[in-house]
C-alpha positions in Angstrom: -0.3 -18.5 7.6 -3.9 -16.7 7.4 -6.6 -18.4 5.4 -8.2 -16.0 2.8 -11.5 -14.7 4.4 -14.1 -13.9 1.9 -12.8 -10.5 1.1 -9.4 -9.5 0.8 -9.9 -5.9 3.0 -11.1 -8.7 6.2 -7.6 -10.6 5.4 -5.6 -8.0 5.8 -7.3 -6.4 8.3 -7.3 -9.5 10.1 -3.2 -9.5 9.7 -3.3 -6.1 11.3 -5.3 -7.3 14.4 -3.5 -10.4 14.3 0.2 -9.1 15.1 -1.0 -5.3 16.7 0.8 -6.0 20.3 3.8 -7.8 18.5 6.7 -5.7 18.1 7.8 -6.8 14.7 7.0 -5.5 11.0 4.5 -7.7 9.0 5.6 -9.1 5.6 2.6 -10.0 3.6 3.1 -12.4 1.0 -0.2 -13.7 -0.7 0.2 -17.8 -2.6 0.6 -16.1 -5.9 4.2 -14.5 -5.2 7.7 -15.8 -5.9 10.5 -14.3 -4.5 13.7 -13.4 -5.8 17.0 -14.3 -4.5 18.2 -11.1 -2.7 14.5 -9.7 -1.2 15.7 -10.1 2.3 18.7 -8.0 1.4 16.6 -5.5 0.0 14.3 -5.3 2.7 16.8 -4.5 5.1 18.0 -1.7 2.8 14.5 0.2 2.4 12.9 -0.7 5.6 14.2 3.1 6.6 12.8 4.6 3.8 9.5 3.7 3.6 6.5 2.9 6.3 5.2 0.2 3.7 6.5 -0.7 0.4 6.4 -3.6 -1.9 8.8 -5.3 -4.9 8.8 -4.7 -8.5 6.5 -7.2 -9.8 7.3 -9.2 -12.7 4.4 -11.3 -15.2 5.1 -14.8 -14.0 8.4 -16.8 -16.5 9.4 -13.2 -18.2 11.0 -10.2 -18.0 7.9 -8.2 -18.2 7.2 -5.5 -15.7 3.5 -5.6 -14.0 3.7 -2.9 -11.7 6.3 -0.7 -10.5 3.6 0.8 -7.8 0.6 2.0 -8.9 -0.2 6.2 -9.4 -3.2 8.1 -9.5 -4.2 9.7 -13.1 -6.5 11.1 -14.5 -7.1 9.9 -17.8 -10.3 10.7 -20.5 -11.5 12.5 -17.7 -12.0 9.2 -15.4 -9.8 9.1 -12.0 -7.6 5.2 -12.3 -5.1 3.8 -10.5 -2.6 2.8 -13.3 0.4 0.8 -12.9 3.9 2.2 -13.9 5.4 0.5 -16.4 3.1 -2.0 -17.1 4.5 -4.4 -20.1 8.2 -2.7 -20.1 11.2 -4.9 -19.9 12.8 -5.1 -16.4 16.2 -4.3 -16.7 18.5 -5.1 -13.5 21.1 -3.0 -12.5 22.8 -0.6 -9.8 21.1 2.6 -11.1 17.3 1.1 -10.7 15.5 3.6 -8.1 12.9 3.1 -5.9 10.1 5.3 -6.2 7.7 6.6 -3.9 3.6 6.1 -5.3 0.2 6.2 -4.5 -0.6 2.4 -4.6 0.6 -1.1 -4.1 -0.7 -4.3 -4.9 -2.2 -6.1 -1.2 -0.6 -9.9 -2.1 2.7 -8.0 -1.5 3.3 -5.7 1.0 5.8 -5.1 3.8 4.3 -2.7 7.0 6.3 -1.7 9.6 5.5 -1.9 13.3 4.7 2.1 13.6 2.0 2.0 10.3 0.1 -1.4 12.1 -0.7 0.4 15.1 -2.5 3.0 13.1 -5.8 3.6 13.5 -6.4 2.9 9.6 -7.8 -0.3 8.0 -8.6 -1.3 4.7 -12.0 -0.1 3.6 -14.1 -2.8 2.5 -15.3 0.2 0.3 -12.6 0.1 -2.1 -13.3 -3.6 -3.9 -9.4 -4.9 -3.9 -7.1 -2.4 -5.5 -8.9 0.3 -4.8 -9.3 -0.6 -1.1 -5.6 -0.9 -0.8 -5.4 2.8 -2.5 -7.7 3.9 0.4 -5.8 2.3 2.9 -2.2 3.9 1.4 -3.9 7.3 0.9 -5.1 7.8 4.3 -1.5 6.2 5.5 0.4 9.0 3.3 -2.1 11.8 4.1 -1.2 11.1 8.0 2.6 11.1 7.3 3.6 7.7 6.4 5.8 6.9 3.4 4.3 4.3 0.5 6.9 3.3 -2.4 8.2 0.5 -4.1 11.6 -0.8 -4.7 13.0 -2.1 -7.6 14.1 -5.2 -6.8 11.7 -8.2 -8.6 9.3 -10.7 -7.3 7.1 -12.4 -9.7 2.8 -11.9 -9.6 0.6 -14.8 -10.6 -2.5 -12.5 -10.4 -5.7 -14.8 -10.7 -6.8 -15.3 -6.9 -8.9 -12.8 -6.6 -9.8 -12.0 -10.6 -11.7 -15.1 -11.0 -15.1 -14.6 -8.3 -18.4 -14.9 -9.8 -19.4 -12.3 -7.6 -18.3 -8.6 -9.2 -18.1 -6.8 -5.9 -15.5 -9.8 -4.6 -13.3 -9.9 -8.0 -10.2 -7.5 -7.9 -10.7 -5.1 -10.4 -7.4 -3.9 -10.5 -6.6 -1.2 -13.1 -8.1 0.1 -16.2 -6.1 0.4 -19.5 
């Protein structure tokens, strides 16, 4: 258990540190995510395919998608991160693919030993989101693999939404 520093980028850095010399993969799992029966079965199943990944993410009590991984687009001629599938019903079955992508959200994240012992941190540069982007784009641009599966876990987003403070708030997408 890691108490939230001020910035997001100095917790998750700090997990990094934290667990460099251990030889295990780091789950990250931030107080406003709920599992869903099966994750640890999932897991196992894409730990192979991806360097880091996350879960499908689900508006908390619904069937609403919130993010199937983020992509980069350009859109009115500004550069956002914009989550796939944002406000689409999540339909379960055997045919649902997981997708590689350019982003994932930091309160969820699974890393694998090889991608911790990188030389690459989060940025405090980025503000949230976009710090995670950097972080994912300098990890694909070396090699690793970033993607999402789509298996659920609900998102309670409003830890990092609510700061006084601009520079500290997550501004997390632009629609």
């Amino acid at each position: 258990i890691y108490k939230e520093k001020s910035r997001r980028e100095d917790t998750l850095n700090n997990i990094l540190k934290d667990n460099y010399n251990n030889k295990h993969d780091i789950f990250v799992i931030a107080d406003d995510i709920v599992l869903v029966n099966g994750w640890k079965k999932k897991i196992d199943t894409h730990k192979e395919n991806f360097d880091v990944f996350s879960f499908q993410t689900l508006y908390p009590n619904s069937n609403l998608i919130q993010d199937y991984g983020y992509d980069l687009i350009n859109e009115n001629n500004k550069v956002i991160l914009k989550p796939k599938n944002r406000y689409k019903k999540y339909i379960s079955n055997k045919s649902s693919k997981s997708r590689h992508c350019l982003g994932l959200c930091g309160c969820l994240l699974y890393i694998n030993d090889r991608t911790k012992k990188s030389s690459i941190k989060f940025s405090r540069d980025g503000m949230n989101r976009w710090s995670e982007f950097i972080y994912l784009f300098q990890l694909k641009k070396k090699g690793y693999k970033i993607g999402v599966i789509s298996h659920p876990a609900y998102h309670n987003p409003i830890s990092t939404k609510q700061k006084n403070n601009i520079s500290l708030s997550s501004i997390s997408y632009n629609l």
